[in-house]
C-alpha positions as CSV (number, residue, x, y, z in Angstrom):
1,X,-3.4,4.3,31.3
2,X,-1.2,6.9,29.7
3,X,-1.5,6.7,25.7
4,X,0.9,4.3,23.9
5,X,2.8,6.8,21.5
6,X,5.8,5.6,20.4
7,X,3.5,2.1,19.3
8,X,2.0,3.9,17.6
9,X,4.2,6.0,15.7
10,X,6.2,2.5,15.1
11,X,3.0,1.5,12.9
12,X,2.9,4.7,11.2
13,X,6.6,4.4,10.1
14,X,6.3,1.3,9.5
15,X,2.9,2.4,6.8
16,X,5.3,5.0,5.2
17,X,8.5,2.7,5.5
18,X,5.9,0.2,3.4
19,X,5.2,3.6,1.4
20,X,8.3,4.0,0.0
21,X,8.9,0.8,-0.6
22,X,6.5,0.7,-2.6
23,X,7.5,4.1,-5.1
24,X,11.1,2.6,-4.9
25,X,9.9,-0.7,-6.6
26,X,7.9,1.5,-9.1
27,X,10.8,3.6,-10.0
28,X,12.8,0.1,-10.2
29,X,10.0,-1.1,-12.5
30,X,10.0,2.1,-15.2
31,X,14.0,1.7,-14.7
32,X,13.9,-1.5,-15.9
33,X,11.3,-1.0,-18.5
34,X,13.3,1.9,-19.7
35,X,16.6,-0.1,-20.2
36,X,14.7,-3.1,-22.3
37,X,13.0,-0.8,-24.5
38,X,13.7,3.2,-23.9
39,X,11.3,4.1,-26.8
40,X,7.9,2.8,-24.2
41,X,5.7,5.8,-24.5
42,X,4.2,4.1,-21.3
43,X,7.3,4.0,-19.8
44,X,8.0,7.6,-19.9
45,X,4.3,8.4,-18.9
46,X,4.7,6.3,-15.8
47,X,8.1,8.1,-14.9
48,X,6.3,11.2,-15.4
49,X,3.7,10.4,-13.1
50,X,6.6,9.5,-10.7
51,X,8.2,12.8,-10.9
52,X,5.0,14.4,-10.6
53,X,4.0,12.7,-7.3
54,X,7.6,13.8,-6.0
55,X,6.8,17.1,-6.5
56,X,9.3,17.4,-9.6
57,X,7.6,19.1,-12.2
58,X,9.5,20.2,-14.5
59,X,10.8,16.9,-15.1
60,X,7.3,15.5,-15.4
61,X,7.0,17.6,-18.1
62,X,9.7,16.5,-19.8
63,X,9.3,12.8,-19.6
64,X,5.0,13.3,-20.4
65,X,6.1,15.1,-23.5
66,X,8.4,12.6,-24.4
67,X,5.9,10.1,-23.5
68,X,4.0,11.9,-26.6
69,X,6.5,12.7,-29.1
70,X,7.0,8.1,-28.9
71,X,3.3,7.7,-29.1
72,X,1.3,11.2,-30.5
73,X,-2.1,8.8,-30.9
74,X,-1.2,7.8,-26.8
75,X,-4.6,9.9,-25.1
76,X,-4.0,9.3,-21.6
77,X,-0.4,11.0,-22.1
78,X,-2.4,13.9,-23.4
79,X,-4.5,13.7,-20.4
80,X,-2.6,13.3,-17.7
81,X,-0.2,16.0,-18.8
82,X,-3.3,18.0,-19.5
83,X,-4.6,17.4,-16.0
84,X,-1.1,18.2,-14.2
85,X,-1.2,21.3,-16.3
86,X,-4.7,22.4,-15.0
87,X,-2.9,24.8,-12.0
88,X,0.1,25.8,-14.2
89,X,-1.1,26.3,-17.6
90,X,-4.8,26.7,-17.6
91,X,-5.1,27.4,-21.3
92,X,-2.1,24.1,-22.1
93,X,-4.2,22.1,-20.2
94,X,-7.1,22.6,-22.3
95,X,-5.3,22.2,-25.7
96,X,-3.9,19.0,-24.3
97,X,-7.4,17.6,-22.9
98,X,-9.3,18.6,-26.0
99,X,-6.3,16.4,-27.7
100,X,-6.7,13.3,-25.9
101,X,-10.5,13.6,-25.7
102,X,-9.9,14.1,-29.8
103,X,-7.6,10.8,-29.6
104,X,-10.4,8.9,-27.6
105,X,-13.9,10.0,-27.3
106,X,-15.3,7.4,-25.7
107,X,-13.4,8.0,-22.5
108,X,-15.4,9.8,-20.3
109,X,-13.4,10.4,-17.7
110,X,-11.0,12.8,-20.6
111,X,-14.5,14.4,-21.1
112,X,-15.1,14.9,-17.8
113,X,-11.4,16.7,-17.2
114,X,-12.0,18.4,-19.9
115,X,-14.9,20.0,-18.4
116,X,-13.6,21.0,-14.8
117,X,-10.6,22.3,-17.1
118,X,-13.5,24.5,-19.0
119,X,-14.8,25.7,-15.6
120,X,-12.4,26.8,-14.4
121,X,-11.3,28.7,-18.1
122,X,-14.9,30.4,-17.3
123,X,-16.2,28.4,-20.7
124,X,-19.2,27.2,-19.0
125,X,-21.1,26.8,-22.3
126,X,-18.2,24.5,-24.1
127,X,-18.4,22.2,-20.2
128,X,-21.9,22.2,-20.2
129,X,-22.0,20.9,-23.5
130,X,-19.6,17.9,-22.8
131,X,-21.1,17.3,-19.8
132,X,-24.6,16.5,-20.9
133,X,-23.3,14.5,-23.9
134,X,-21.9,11.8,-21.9
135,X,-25.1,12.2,-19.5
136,X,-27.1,11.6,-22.9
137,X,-24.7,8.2,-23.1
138,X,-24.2,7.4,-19.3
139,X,-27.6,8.3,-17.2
140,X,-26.6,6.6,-14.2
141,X,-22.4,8.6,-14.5
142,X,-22.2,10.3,-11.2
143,X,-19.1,12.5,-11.8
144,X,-21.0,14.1,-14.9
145,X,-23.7,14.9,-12.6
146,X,-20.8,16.4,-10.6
147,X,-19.4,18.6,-13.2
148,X,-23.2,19.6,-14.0
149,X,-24.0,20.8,-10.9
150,X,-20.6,23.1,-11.0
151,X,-21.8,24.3,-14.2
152,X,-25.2,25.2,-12.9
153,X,-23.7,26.5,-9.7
154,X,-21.1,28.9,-10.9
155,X,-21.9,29.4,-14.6
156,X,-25.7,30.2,-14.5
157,X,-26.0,30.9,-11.1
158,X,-28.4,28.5,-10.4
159,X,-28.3,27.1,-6.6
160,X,-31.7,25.4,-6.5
161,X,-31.0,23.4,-10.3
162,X,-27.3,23.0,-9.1
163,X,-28.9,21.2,-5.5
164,X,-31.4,19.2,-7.7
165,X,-28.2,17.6,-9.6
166,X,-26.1,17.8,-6.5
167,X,-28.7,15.2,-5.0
168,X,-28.8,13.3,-8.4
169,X,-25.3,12.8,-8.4
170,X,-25.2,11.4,-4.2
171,X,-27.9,9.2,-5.2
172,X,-25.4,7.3,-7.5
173,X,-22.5,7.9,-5.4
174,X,-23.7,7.9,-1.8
175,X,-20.1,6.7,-0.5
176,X,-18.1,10.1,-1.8
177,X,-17.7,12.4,0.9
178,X,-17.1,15.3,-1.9
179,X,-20.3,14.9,-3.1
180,X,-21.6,15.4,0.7
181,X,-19.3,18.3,1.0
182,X,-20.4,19.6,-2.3
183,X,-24.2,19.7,-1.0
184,X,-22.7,21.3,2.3
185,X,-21.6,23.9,-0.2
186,X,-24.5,24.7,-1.7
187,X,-26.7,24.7,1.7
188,X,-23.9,27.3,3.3
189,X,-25.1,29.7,0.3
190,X,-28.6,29.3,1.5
191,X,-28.2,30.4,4.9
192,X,-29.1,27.1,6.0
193,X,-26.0,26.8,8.4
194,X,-27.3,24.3,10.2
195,X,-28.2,21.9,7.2
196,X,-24.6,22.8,5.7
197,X,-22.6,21.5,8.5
198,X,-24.6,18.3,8.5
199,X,-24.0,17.8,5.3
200,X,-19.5,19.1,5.7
């Protein structure tokens, strides 16, 4: 029996007809938000996020800073702008994540941005330093385990205390095929081929 192709490419337009659908009602929805009351910080952070998706950046920008200058106490502006900034503006990003984290401490997933941010500045110390704080707070937080084994791995250089919190962090997020990947990782720089690609 020859494959049945055009079925299902049918259900596959229909998923992204459903798709758009979808980002046209949300653009209706900040639209219409906008028009009732255009001084919503949220609103703006929403469109944003919108334009960001799209691919527009530049006008991302724009709306996430005016998202800021409505609300300047509004942290997750500050962090998702920071976090969209992380591949265009390393050391922006960083201001603005240290600013939101500032604005709301107790949300860990800001600290935890903050910190892959730091890694990838090469301040492993400052990362570090964040990470374990929340650890300190939230034992049982598996991306902080995460972020500690990339600061292990590529800031100390230490593979066999990056693997011990590699396997830390899987045994509170079995389900996250990153984390499997990230173990993978670490394996392949053992030589251990064949325990890497069981891991990948």
């Amino acid at each position: 029996k020859k494959p049945d192709f055009a079925s299902k490419d049918v259900a596959v337009s229909k998923k992204h007809f459903r798709y758009c659908q979808y980002l046209q009602a949300y653009q209706n929805s900040i639209e219409k938000a906008l028009e009732l009351d255009n001084k919503l910080s949220e609103a703006y952070l929403a469109l944003g996020e919108l334009k960001a998706h799209n691919g527009y950046f530049e006008q991302a920008t724009t709306a996430y800073q005016k998202a800021i200058e409505l609300n300047p106490n509004n942290a997750t502006a500050y962090g998702v702008y920071g976090n969209r900034s992380i591949w265009m503006n390393l050391s922006k990003a960083i201001e603005l994540l240290y600013k939101a984290k500032e604005l709301d401490p107790k949300d860990d997933a800001l600290g935890i941005e903050l910190a892959y941010a730091l890694i990838f500045a090469g301040r492993f110390d400052e990362s570090k330093q964040i990470v374990k704080e929340i650890i300190s707070r939230k034992p049982d937080y598996a991306r902080a385990y995460s972020m500690l084994a990339y600061n292990q791995f590529f800031g100390d250089a230490q593979l066999a205390e990056s693997m011990r919190t590699g396997y830390e962090n899987i045994k509170l997020d079995p389900g996250n095929p990153n984390n499997s990947m990230g173990m993978g990782f670490a394996y392949y720089h053992t030589d251990d081929t064949e325990l890497a690609i069981k891991w990948f």
